[in-house]
MARMIZA-253814 format. One record per residue (C-alpha): residue number from 0; residue in one letter; x, z, y. Coordinates in steps of 0.2 Angstrom, whole numbers, plus 5000, padded with zeros to 4 digits. Each point is the difference from the previous one (the first is absolute). Example, Ala and Ser with C-alpha at 12.3 -4.5 7.8 and 13.67 -1.06 7.14 Angstrom:
BEGIN
   i aa    x    z    y
   0  A 5062 5039 4978
   1  S 5006 4997 5017
***
This chain:
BEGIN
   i aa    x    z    y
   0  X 5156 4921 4988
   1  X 4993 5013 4988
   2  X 5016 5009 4999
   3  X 5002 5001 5016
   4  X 4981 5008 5003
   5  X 5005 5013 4985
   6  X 5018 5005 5006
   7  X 4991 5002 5019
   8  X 4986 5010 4992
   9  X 5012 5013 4991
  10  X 5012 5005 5016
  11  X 5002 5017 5003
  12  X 4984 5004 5010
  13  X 4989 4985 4997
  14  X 4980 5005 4995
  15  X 4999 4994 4982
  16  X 4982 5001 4999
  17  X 4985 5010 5009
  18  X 4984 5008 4994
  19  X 4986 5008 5013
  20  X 4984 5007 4998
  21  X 4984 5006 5010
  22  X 4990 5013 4998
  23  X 4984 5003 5010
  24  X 4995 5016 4989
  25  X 4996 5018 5007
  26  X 5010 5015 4994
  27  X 4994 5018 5006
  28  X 5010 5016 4998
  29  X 4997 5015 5005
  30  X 5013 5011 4996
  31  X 5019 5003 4995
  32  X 5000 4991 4982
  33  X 5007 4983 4999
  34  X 4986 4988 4995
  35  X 5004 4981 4997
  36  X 4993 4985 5013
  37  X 4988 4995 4989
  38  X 4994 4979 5000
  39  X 4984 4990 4995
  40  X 4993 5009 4985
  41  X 5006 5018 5005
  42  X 5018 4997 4992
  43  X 5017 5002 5006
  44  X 5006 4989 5014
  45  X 5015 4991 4988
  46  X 5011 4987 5005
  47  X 5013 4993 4988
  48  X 5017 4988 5002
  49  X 5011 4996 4983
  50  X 5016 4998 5008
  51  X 5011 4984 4995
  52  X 5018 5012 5001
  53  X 5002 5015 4996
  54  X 5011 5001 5014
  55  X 4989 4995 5012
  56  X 4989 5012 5011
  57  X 4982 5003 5006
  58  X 4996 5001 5020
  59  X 4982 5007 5000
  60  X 4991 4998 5017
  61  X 4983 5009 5000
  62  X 4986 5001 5014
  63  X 4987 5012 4998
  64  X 4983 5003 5011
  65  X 4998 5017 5000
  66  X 4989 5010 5008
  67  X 5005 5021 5002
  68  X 4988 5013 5006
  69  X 5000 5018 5001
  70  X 4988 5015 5008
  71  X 5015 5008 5009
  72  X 5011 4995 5011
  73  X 5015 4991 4989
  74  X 4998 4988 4985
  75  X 5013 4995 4989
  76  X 5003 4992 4983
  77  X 5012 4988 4990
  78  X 5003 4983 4988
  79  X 5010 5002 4986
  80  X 5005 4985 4989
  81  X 5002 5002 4980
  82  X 5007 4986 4991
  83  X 5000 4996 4982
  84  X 5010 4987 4988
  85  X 4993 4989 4987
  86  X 4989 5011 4991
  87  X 5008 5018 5005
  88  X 4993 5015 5008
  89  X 4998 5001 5022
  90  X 5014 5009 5006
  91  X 5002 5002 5020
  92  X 5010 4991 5010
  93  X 4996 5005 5018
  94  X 4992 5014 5003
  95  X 4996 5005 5020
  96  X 5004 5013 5010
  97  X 4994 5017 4993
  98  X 5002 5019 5006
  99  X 4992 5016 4988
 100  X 4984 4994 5006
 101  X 5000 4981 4996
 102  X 5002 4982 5006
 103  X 5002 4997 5018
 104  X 5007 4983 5002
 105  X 4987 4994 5010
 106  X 4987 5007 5011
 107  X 4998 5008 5016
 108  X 4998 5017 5010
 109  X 4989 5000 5016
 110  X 5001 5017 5009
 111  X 4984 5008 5005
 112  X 4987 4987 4990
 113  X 4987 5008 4990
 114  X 5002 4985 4988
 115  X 5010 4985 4997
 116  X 5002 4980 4993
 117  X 5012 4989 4997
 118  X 4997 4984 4997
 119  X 5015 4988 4996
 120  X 5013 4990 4991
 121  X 5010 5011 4991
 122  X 5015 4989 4992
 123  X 5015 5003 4988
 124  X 5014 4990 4997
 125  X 5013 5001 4985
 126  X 5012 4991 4987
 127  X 5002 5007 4984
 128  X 5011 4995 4987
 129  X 4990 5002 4984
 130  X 5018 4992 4990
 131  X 4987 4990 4986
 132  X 4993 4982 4997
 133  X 4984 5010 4991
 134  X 4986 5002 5014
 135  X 4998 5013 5012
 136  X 4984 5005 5006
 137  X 4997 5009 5017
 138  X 4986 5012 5006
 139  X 4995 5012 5014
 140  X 4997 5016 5003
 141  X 4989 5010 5014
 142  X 5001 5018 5004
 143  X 4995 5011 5015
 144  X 5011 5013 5005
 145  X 4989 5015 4999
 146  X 4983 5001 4991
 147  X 4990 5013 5016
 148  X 4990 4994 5013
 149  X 4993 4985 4990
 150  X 5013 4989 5000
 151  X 4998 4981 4996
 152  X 5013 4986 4996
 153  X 4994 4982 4998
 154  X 5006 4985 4997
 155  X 4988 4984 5004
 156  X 4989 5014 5008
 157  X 4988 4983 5004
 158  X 4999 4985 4986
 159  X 4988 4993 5007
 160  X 5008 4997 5016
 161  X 5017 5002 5003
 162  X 5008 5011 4986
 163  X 5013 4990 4991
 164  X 5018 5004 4995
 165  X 5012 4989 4993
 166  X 5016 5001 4989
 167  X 5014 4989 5000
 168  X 5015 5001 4987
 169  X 5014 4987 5001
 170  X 5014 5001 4988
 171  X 5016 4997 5007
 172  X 5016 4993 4993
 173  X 5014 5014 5002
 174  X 5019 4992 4989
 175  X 5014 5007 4998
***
């Protein structure tokens, strides 16, 4: 019955494994440099899978609370995602939607208001294929698309209450 259970497990598209985590930790920026989602203890929001194939690839699912505000009329900003493997340097492996002036993936633009808030989930969905069995490590970026008129991006804007975002990585087996 085993080998059954392990050949099932390794067919093209079959979730090999899953890792998730929560974070409940507020990140502020206020203008245009990308600034990590921090965690508990003011770090980097990381979350790692060590891959079984080298072949295989990495769905990443990722729910953000975010809260965007702005004291004109239009608010916009963006997630990037930066991986790293085994004990390598980040490099970026999504990066949103961007003009001259900055990220403007997400947001909003409400015609005539003298101020504006967003508050909602802001979700990315993507599979990489990081081609190692080392580990690969994720983590997130926030930036706003312009830095005047006080912008603010935020991600669990409220811990206490209801800000919490989650991240789900599943590798997935992908044979020739």
């Amino acid at each position: 019955m085993s080998n059954f259970v392990k050949q099932r497990n390794l067919m093209n598209g079959a979730v090999i494994q899953s890792v998730y985590s929560a974070n409940s930790y507020q990140t502020i920026n206020n203008g245009t440099s990308y600034q990590d989602i921090l965690s508990a203890l003011a770090t980097p929001w990381e979350i790692s899978i060590t891959p079984k194939s080298s072949t295989s690839v990495i769905n990443l699912m990722a729910n953000f609370q975010a809260n965007l505000q702005r004291s004109t009329n239009g608010a916009f900003c963006g997630i990037r995602i930066q991986r790293k493997i085994g004990a390598g340097a980040y490099s970026t492996i999504f990066t949103p939607v961007t003009d001259s002036t900055g990220a403007f993936d997400y947001g909003m633009v409400a015609v005539g208001a003298s101020s504006i808030v967003l508050i909602s989930r802001y979700q990315l969905l993507i599979r990489d294929a990081p081609s190692t069995t080392s580990t690969v490590t994720y983590k997130f970026q926030i930036s706003n698309r312009e830095s005047t008129a006080s912008p603010i991006f935020s991600i669990n804007p409220d811990s206490i209450t209801d800000g919490q975002s989650f991240v789900i990585l599943d590798e997935v087996a992908v044979l020739s």
